[in-house]
Steps between C-alpha positions, in 0.01 A plus 500: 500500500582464149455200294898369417340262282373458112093422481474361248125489346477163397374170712727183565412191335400244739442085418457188705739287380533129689397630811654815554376850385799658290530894439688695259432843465694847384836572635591072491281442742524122481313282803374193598262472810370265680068538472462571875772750431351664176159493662687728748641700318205583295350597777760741613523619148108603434489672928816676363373637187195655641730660764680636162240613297335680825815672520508646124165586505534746820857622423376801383243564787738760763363355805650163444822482753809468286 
């Protein structure tokens, strides 16, 4: 399935500010979380990019299923 969306190649900024975990990032990405709900999300975010970079580094390899 192909990717509809820009990656973009740079990292979001993220701060706590007063008790909330705000990120802004490339394409206005612009968000204020809660910490349970950043701690979450972070977690989602690192299982997800392993998934991704597992699938660019076997792409190439033909016995991958498509």
């Amino acid at each position: 399935m192909p990717n509809k969306k820009p990656v973009h190649t740079d990292p979001s900024d993220v701060a706590a500010v007063e008790g909330a975990v705000e990120v802004n990032g490339p394409d206005a990405v612009d968000v204020a979380l809660t910490p349970e709900a950043a701690e979450e999300t972070s977690e989602r975010l690192l299982g997800e990019a392993f998934k991704a970079r597992g699938q660019r580094r076997m792409k190439n390899y033909p016995h991958q299923p498509h």
